[in-house]
C-alpha positions as CSV (number, residue, x, y, z in Angstrom):
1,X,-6.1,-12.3,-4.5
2,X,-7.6,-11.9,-7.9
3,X,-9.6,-9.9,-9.7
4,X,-13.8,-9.7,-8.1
5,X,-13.0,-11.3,-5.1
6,X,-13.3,-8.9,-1.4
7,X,-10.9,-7.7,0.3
8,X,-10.3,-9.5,4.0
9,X,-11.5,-7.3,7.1
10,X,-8.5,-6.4,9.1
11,X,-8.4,-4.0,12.1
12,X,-4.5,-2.1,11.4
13,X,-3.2,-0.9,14.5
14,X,-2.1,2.9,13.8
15,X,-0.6,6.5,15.1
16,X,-2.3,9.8,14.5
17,X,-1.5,12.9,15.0
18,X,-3.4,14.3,17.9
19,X,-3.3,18.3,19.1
20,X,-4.9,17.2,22.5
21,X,-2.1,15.1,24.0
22,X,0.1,16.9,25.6
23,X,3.8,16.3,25.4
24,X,6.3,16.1,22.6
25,X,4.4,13.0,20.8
26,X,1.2,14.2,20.6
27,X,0.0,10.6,18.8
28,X,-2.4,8.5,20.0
29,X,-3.5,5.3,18.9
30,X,-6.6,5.0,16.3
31,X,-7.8,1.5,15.1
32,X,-8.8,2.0,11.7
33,X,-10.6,-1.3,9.4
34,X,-10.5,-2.4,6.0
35,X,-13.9,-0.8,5.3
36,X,-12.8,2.8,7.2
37,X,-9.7,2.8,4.3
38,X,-12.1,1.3,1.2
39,X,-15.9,1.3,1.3
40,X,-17.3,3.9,-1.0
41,X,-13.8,4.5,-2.7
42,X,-11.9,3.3,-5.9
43,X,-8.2,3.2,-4.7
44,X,-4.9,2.3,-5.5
45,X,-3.1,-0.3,-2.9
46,X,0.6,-1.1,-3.4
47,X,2.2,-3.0,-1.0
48,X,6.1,-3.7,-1.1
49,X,8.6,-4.8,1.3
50,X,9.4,-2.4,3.4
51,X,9.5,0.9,4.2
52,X,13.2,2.5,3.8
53,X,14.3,0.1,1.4
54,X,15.8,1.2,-2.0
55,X,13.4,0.3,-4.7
56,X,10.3,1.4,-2.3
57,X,12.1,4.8,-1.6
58,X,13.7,5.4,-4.4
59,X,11.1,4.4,-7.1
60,X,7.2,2.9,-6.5
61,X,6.6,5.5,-3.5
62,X,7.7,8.6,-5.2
63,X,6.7,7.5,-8.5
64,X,3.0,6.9,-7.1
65,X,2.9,10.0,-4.9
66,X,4.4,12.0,-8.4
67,X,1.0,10.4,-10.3
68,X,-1.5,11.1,-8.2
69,X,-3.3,14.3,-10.0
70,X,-3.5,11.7,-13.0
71,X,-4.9,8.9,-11.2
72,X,-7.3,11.1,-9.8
73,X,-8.2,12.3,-13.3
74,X,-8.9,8.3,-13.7
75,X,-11.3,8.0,-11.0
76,X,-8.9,7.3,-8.5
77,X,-10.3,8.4,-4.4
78,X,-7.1,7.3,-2.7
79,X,-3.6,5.8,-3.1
80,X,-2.6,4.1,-0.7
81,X,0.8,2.4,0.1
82,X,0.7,-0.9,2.8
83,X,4.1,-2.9,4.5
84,X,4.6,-5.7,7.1
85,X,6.0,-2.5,9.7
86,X,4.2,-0.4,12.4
87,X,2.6,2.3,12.1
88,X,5.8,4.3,14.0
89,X,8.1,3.2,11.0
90,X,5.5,4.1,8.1
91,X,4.7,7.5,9.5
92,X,8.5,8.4,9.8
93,X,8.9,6.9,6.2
94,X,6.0,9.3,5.1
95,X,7.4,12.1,6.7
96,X,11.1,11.5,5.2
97,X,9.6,10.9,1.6
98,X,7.2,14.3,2.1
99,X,4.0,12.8,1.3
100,X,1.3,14.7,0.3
101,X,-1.0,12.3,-1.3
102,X,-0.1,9.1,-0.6
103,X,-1.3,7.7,3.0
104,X,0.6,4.8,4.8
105,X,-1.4,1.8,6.2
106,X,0.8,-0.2,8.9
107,X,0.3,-4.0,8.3
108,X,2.8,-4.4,11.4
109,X,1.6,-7.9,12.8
110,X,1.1,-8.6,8.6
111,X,-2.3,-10.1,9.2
112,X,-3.5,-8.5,5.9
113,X,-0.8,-9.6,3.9
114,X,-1.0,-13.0,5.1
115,X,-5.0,-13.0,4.4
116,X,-4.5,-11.7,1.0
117,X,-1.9,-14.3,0.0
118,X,1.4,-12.1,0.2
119,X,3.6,-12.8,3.0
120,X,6.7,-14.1,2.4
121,X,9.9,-14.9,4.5
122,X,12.9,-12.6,4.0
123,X,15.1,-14.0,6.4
124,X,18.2,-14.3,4.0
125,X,18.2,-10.3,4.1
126,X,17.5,-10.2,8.3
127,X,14.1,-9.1,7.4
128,X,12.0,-11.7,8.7
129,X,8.4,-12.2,7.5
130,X,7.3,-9.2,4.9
131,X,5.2,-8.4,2.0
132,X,5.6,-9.6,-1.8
133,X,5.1,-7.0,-4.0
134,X,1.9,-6.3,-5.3
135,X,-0.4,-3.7,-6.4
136,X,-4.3,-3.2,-7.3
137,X,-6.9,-1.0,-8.2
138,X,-9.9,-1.5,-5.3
139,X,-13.5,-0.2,-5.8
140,X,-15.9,-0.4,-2.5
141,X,-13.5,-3.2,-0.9
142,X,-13.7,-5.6,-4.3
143,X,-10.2,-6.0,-6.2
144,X,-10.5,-4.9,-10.3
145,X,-7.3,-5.5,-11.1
146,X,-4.1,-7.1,-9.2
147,X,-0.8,-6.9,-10.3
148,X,2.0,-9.0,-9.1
149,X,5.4,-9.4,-9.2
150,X,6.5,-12.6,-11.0
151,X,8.7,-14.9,-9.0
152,X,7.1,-14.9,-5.2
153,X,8.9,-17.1,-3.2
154,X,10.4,-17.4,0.3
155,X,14.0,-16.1,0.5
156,X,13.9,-14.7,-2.9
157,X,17.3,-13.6,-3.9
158,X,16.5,-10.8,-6.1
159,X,13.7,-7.6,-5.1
160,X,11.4,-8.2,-9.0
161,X,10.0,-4.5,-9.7
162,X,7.9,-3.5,-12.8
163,X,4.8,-5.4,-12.8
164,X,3.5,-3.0,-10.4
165,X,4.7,0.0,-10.5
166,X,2.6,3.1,-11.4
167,X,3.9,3.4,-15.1
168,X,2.0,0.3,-15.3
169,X,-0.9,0.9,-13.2
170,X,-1.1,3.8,-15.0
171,X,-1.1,2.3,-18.3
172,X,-4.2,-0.1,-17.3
173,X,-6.5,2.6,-16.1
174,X,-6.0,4.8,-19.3
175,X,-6.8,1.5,-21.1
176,X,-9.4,0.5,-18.7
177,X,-11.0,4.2,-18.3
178,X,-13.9,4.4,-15.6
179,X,-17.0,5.7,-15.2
180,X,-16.1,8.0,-12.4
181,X,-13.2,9.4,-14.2
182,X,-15.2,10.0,-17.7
């Protein structure tokens, strides 16, 4: 992806908390698009490989979910963190890390990040097919900025983290104010 260009419109297959079904899983099943997570908003989007994994856990997660009142003072709607696993795995991952303002998006088949560019193989760590890391500020469905890691390549033997983590997202709204936040 790069900066002006649309994002692609994906239908993400997800889990919801639902009162009205009886049992003890009361989920249900609740397509949600592109547009129902974008249009009308400015959001952060992070991706990274996958949920439960030490840099994501330990690091961009709770480092974006610890920003969030200041990325809301910068015109920021939504953060919003996306991984090649289902929507089971990211909700238990949400729960575990005790997210309060950071929602999950399950890219479990990885049909976004394939349509944005993204998917690699991770096969030399039993992963299989998974996100690169990447990160973005969106406004109404249209990237403003993308950040990447440097080095994306199958089979990568080393897991690249800086380029977008929220220090540096951070660091480009201040420097990039907008007119939302001002």
């Amino acid at each position: 992806m790069k900066t002006g260009e649309q994002l692609p419109n994906v239908t993400f297959q997800t889990r919801v908390r639902d009162e009205s079904v009886a049992g003890p899983n009361p989920y249900r099943w609740q397509d949600m698009t592109t547009a129902d997570y974008f249009k009308g908003k400015r959001v952060v989007l992070f991706s990274l490989p996958g949920a439960f994994t030490p840099t994501c856990s330990t690091y961009q997660l709770p480092g974006f979910e610890k920003s969030a009142a200041e990325l809301g003072d910068l015109g920021i709607d939504a953060i919003y963190c996306m991984s090649v696993n289902d929507s089971f795995v990211m909700n238990q991952w949400a729960k575990s890390q005790d997210l309060q303002n950071v929602a999950v998006i399950p890219d479990g088949s990885g049909e976004f990040t394939d349509k944005v560019g993204m998917l690699v193989r991770k096969d030399n760590l039993g992963f299989g097919a998974r996100s690169w890391r990447y990160a973005a500020i969106v406004d109404d469905g249209k990237v403003e900025i993308w950040f990447e890691e440097p080095g994306r390549s199958d089979n990568c033997p080393e897991d690249p983290y800086g380029e977008t983590s929220p220090e540096t997202v951070l660091e480009w709204l201040r420097a990039n104010p907008s007119r939302k936040a001002a």
